[in-house]
C-alpha positions in Angstrom: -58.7 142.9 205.8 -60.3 141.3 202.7 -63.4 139.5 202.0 -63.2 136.5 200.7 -65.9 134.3 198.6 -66.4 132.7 201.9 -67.1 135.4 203.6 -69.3 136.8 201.1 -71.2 133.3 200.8 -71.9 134.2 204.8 -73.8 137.8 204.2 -75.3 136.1 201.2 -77.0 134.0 203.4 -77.3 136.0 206.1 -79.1 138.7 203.6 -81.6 136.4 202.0 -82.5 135.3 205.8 -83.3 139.1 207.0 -84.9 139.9 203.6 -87.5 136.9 204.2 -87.9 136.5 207.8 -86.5 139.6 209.3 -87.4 142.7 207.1 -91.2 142.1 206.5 -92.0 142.3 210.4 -89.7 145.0 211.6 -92.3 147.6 211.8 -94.5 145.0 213.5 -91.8 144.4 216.4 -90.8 148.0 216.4 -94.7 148.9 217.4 -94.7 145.8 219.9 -91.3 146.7 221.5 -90.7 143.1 221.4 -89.1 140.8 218.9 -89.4 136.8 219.0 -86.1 136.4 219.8 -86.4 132.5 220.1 -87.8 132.0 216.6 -85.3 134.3 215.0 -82.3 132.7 217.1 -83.3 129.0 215.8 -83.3 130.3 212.3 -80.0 131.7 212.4 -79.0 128.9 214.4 -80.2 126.3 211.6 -78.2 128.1 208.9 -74.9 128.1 211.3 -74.9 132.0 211.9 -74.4 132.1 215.5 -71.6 130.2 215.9 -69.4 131.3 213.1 -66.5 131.9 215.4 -67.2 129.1 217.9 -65.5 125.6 219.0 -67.1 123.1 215.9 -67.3 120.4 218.9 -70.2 122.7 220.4 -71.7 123.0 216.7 -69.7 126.2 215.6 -67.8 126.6 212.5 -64.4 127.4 214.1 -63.6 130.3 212.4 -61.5 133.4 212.8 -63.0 136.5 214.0 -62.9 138.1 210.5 -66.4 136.6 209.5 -67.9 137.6 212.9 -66.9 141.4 211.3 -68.9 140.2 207.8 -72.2 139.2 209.7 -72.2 142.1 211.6 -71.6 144.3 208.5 -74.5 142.4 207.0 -77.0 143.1 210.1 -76.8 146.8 208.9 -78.8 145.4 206.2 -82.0 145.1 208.6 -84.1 147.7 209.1 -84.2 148.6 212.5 -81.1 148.5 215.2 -82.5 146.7 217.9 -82.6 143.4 216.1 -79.2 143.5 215.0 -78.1 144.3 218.5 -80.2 141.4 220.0 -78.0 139.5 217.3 -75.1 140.8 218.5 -75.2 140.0 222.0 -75.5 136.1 221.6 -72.8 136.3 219.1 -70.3 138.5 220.4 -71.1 139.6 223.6 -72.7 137.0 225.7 -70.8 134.4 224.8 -67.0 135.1 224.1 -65.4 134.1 227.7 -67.5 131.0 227.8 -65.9 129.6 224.5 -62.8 130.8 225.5 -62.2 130.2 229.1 -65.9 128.1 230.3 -65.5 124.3 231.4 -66.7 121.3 228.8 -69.6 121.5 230.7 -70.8 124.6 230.4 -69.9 125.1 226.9 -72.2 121.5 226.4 -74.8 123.5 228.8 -75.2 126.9 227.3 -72.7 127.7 224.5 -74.2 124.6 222.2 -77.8 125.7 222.8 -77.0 129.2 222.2 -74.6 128.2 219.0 -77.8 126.4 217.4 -80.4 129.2 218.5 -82.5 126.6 220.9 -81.2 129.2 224.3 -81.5 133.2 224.1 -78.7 135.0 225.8 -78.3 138.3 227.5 -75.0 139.4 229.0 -75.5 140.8 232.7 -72.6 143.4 233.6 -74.7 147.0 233.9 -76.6 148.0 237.5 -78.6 151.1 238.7 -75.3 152.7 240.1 -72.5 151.1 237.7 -73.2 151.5 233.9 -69.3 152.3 232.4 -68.3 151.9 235.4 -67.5 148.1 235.4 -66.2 148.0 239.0 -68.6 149.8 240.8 -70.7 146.5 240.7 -73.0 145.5 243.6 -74.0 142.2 242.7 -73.0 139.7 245.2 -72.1 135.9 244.9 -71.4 134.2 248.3 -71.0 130.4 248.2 -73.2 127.9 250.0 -72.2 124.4 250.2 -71.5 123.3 246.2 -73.8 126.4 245.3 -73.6 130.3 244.8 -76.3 132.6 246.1 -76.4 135.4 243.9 -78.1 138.6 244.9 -78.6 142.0 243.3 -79.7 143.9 240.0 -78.7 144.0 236.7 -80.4 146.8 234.5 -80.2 147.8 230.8 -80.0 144.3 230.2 -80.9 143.4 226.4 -82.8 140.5 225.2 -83.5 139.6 229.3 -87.4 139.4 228.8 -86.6 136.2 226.6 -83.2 135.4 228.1 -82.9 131.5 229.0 -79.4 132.5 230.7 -77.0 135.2 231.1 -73.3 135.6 231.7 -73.2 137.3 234.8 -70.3 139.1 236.6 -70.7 139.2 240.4 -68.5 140.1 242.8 -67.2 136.7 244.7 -65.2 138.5 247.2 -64.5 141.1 249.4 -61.0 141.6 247.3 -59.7 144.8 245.4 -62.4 145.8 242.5 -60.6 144.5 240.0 -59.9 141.2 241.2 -62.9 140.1 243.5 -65.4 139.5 240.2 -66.5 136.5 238.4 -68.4 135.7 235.6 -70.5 133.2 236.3 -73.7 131.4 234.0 -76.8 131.8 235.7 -79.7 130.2 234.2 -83.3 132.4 234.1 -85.7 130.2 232.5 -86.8 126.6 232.9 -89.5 125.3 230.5 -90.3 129.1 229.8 -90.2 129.9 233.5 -88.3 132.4 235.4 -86.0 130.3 238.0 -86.9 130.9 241.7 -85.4 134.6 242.9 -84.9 136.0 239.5 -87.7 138.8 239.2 -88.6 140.8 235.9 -88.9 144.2 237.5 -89.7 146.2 234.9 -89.2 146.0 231.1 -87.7 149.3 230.0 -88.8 151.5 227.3 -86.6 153.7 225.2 -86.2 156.4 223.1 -85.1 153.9 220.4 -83.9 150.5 219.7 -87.7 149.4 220.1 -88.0 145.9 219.0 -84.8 144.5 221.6 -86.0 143.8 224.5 -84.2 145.5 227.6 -84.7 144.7 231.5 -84.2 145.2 235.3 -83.8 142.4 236.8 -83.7 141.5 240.8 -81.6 138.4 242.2 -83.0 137.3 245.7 -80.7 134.2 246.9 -80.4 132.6 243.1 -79.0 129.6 243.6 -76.3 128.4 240.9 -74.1 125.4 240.7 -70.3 127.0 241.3 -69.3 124.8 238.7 -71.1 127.3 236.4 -67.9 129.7 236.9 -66.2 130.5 233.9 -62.7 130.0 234.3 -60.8 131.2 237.7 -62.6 133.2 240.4 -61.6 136.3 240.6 -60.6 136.9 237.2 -64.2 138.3 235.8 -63.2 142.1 235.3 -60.3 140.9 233.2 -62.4 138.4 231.1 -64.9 140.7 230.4 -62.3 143.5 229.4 -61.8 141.0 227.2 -65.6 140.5 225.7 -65.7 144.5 225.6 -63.0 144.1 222.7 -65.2 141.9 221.0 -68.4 144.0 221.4 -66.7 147.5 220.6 -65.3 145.4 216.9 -68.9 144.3 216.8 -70.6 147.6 217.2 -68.2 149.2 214.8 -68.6 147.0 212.2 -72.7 147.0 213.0 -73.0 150.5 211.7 -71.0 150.2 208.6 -74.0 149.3 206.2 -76.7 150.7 207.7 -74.4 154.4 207.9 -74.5 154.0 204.1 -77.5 152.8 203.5 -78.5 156.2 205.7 -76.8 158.0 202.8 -77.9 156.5 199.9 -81.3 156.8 201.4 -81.1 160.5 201.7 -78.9 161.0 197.8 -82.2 159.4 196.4 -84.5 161.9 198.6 -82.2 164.9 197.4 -82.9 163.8 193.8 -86.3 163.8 194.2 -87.1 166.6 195.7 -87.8 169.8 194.8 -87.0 173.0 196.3 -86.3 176.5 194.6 -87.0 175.2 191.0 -84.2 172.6 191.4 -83.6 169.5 193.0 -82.5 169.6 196.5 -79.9 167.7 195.5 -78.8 170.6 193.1 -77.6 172.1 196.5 -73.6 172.3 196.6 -74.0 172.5 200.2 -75.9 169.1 200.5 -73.6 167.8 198.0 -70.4 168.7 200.0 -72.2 167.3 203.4 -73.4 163.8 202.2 -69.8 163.2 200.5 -67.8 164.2 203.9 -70.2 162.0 205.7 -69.5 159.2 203.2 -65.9 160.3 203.8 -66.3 159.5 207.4 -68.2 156.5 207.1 -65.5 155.0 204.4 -62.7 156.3 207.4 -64.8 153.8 210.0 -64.4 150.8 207.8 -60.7 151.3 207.0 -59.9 151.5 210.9 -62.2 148.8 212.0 -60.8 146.4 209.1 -57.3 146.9 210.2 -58.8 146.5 213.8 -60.1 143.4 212.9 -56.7 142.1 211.2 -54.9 142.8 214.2 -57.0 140.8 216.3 -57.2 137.7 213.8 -53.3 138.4 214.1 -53.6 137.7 217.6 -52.9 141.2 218.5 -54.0 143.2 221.7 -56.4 145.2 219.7 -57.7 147.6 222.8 -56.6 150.8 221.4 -57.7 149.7 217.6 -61.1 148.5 219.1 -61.8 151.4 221.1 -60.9 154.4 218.5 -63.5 152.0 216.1 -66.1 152.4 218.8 -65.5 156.0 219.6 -65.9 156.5 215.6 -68.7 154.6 214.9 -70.8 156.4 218.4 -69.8 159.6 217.1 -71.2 159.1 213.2 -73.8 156.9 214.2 -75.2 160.6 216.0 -73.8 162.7 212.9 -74.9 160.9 209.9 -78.3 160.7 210.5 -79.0 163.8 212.8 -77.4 165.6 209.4 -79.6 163.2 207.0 -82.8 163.8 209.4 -82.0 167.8 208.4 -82.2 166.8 204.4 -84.9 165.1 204.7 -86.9 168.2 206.4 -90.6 167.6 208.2 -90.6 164.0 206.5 -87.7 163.2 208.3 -89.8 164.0 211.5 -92.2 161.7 211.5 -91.7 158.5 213.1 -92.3 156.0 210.2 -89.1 157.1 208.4 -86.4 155.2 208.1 -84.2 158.1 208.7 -85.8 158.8 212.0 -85.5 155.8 213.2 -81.8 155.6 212.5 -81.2 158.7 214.7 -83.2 157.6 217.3 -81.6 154.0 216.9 -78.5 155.4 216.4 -78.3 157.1 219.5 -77.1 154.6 222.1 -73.8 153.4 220.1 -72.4 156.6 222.1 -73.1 154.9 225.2 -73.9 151.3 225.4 -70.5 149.2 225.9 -68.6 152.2 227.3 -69.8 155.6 226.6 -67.4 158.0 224.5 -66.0 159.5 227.5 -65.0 156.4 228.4 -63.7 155.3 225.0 -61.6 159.0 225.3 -60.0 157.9 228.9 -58.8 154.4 227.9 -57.0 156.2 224.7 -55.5 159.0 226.9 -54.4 156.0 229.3 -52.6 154.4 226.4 -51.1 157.5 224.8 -49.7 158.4 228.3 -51.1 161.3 228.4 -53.9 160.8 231.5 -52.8 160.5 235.0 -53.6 157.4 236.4 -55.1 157.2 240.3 -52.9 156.8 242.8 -52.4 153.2 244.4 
């Protein structure tokens, strides 16, 4: 995959944007564990960042997933990861079966607001008891009339303290696991409002990822049109499989600069400092460490590039998308745990950038399928798993 000058006119933009309004406040959100997604959203959303993959009759540009790849590359560029990922769920996440397989109507209802940053998004799939686990659901969507009732809980569930709706997968039947779920848009918010039987029930706090928001949130009898089902019933597990593919390009592509940027960091702290009458970086063995990380990190983009081709291709890209995602978890622990050790009792305190990286860093391991996971989908495909008994 090459850039071209369009896609380098996108992160152009896209930098200039996080350098002005981004940058300058990310300590500020980081302190207040809360960033204002709505004002960020319609900025993006007036330069036609959100949307850059979307239908141009809902206000996207229509193109092909390639410059979806170049934004998220260019998010690296901001200084934290929780506003990236905040990004990345309205983008890539939240809304990918709704473009593709959502009525007129609910692409006119919540894709266009979301496309021109006037709706926040969250994507509502993890529960207490089902995290990678996908099937093990509990949520429940029994109809009434014209209507759903949707009941149960939805946890770990980014940018849902500001969320105006979320794409929600509920089970709609008593069926097999993998065929009794739909996703369904269930809207949270009226005129800043929480809608009757949605319940904030606690806003979580982490061990990074500060300034993106992250919820539990309790259904009680929420009532939703069941024209706000996205394509067949039934067919939820299967069109979220497909958002994963999406989200796991996303993520991979997400870490690319800001890996880098770790290094680069960290060859400018070597230089500087002194240790032994030399420079730290006089070390052969930190030499030999930060140019096998860069090694990695330059390994990551080649795969997720040609992941990326494949998939503008057309391609089934799950075994491309998940090795990508394995990758990226695995050096977004590495590279800075190994910079964070260069970087000595400076890299211990909080304000560095380095330490926030590793504690950001952290959860590309698990969120959107934990390695493990990623590790039994590619030992399904190579044939080398057994697969459970029917």
């Amino acid at each position: 995959m090459q850039f071209t000058h369009e896609h380098r006119e996108v992160q152009k933009t896209l930098k200039r944007y996080i350098d002005e309004h981004i940058n300058p406040h990310v300590d500020a959100w980081e302190n207040a564990e809360m960033m204002p997604a709505h004002e960020i959203f319609k900025g993006l959303g007036k330069l036609g960042l959100l949307g850059l993959t979307k239908p141009e009759a809902h206000g996207g540009a229509g193109l092909d997933y390639s410059f979806s790849m170049a934004m998220a590359e260019t998010l690296g560029h901001i200084h934290c990861g929780g506003v990236p990922m905040a990004i990345g769920v309205q983008t890539d996440m939240a809304t990918p079966a709704l473009a593709r397989f959502g009525s007129e109507e609910l692409q006119r209802e919540f894709l266009a607001p979301a496309i021109a940053g006037d709706m926040v998004a969250c994507i509502g799939v993890s529960e207490p008891g089902a995290g990678s686990d996908v099937s093990a659901i509990k949520s429940v969507a029994r109809k009434d009339g014209d209507d759903y009732l949707i009941s149960g809980q939805k946890m770990w569930i980014t940018n849902s303290l500001q969320a105006d709706w979320m794409c929600m997968l509920v089970n709609t039947s008593d069926g097999p696991a993998h065929k009794n779920k739909s996703l369904v848009m269930v809207r949270m918010r009226e005129n800043g409002k929480l809608v009757k039987g949605i319940e904030v029930a606690q806003k979580i706090r982490k061990i990074g990822m500060n300034s993106s928001d992250t919820g539990l949130i309790y259904f009680d009898n929420v009532r939703v049109p069941q024209r706000n089902l996205i394509g067949q019933e039934g067919a939820g597990f299967i069109y979220q499989m497909q958002q994963f593919q999406e989200e796991r390009l996303w993520c991979a592509a997400s870490t690319l600069e800001s890996l880098t940027n770790c290094i680069g960091w960290t060859v400018e702290w070597a230089q500087e400092r002194k240790l032994f009458g030399a420079s730290l970086a006089d070390q052969q063995w930190v030499q030999f460490k930060l140019a096998e990380l860069k090694t990695e990190v330059e390994s990551l983009r080649a795969l997720t590039y040609q992941a990326v081709e494949h998939y503008v291709a057309g391609e089934d890209v799950t075994e491309w998308a998940t090795m990508a995602k394995l990758k990226a978890g695995r050096l977004n622990r590495v590279v800075p745990d190994t910079c964070l050790q260069f970087w000595g009792g400076m890299g211990f305190t909080w304000e560095n950038k380095v330490s926030r990286m590793y504690r950001d860093g952290r959860l590309a391991s698990i969120g959107g399928g934990a390695d493990e996971v990623m590790l039994g989908i590619l030992s399904k495909i190579m044939g080398i798993a057994k697969r459970p008994a029917k």
